[in-house]
N, C-alpha and C positions, 0 to 999 in steps of 0.2 A: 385493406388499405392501411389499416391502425399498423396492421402490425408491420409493414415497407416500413412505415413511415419511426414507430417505435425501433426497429433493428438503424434507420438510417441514422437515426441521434447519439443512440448507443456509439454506433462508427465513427460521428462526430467527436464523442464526449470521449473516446479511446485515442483518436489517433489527435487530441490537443493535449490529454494528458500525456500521451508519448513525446511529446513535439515538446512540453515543459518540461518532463525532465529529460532530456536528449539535451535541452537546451541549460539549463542550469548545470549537468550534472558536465558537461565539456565546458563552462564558465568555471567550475568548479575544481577540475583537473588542469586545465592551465594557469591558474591563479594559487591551488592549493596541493599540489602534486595528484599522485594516486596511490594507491593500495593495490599489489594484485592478490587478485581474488585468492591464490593457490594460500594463501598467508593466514588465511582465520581458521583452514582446518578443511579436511575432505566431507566430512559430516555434513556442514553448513553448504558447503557449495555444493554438493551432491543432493542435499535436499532441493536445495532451491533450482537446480538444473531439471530435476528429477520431475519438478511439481510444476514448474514456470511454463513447458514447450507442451504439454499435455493440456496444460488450461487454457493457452492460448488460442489451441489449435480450434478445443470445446467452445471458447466465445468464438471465434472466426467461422464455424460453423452451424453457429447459432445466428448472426448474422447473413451470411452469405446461402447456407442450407438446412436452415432450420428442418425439414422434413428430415434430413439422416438422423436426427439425434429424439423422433418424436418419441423413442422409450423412456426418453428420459425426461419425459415434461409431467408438469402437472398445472393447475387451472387455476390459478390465484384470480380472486375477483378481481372486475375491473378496478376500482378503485386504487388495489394494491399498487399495479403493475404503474397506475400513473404516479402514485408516492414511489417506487424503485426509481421511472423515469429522471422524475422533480430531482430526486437525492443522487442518480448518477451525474446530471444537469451542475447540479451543485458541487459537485468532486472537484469539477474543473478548475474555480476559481482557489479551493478548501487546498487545493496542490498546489495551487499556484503560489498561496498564500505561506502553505509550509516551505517550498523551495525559495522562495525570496527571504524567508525567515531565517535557514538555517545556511547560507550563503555557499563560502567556500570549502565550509565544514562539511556538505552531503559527503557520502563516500559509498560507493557498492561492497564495502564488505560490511562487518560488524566492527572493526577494529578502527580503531581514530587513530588519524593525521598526526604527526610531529607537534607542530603548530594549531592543534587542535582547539576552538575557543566552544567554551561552553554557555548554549543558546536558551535562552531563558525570554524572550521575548516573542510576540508572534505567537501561535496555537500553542511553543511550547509554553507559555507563561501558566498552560493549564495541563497539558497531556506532555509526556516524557518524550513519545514515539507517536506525534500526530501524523508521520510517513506512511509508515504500517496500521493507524488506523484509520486513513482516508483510502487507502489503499483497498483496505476489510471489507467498506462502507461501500465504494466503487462497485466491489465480486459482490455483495450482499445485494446492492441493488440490481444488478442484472441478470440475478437467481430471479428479480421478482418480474423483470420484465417479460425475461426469456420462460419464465417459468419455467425454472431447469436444475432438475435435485444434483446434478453432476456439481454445479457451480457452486447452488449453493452446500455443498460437501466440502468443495475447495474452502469456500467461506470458514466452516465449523473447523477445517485443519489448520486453514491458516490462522486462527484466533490460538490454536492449542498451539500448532509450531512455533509464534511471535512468541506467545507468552510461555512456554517452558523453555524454546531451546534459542532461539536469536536474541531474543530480549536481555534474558539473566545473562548472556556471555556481552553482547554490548553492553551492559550495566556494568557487571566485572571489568571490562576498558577504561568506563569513564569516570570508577569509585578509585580505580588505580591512578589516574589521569588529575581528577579532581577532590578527593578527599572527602573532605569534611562540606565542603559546598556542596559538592553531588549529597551526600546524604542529604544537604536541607533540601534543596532541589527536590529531591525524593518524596520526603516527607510531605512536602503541601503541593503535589499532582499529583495528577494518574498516569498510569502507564500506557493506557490505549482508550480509556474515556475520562474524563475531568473528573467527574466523582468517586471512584473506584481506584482509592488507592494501593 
């Protein structure tokens, strides 16, 4: 029954955070244009096409049929799997808080808007890219739910892809974009956790 009732929250906590950004991110294309994606490079959108419908698929069948994927579990105490819970629980609002933070400015590629304003208020006041790390934190907790090395695997690439190859090329946007502010900016965050600059 724990675990109906663990996969039915997960479904919860997945389809509000789709339902924020679907929502913010169509506030934010009719108020601040769009980007298309072909623009930042076949690299970036080939990874993230590449990694995105494969993960999906893996939670969606973690939830819905967990027995197909039992090679790939392992047995985290209880305790764990209700901290992954509490912290996917949490996503919810940590997204909701980044999208209303960074307004018209979200944008689906790496590369910034025309009228681009730069967002210093909000979780960014402390993290650079709190998107990508609510995001992280989201796949990490549902490694611990699902108890599922697939996920968390996604989790460990996706830390290494944000921070070698999406992050430096959106930094490169906004040092070109913002100068000398983006460097101070820089300077006193992190890039995906507050203390870790």
């Amino acid at each position: 029954m724990a675990n109906l009732t663990f996969r039915l929250i997960i479904l919860g906590v997945l389809l509000l955070a789709f339902g924020i950004s679907a929502s913010f991110r169509k506030r934010a294309r009719d108020e601040g244009g769009t980007i298309k994606r072909q623009e930042e490079g076949w690299l970036i959108l080939g990874l993230r096409m590449g990694l995105a419908l494969p993960l999906l698929i893996v939670i969606l069948l973690n939830i819905f049929w967990p027995a197909s994927l039992a090679w790939a579990k392992f047995s985290p105490p209880t305790w764990l799997r209700y901290t992954g819970l509490v912290l996917a629980v949490l996503c919810t609002p940590l997204i909701w808080w980044v999208f209303s933070s960074i307004g018209k400015n979200i944008s689906e590629t790496v590369l910034i808007k025309d009228e681009h304003e730069l967002v210093t208020h909000g979780p960014y006041t402390w993290i650079r890219h709190p998107l990508y790390g609510s995001a992280l934190l989201l796949l990490l907790s549902m490694s611990l739910v699902f108890g599922d090395w697939i996920i968390f695997g996604y989790t460990l690439t996706g830390v290494l892809a944000f921070r070698l190859l999406v992050i430096p090329a959106e930094e490169k946007e906004l040092l070109d974009a913002f100068g000398e502010d983006y460097e101070c900016y820089q300077s006193r965050t992190g890039a995906l956790l507050p203390w870790i600059r």
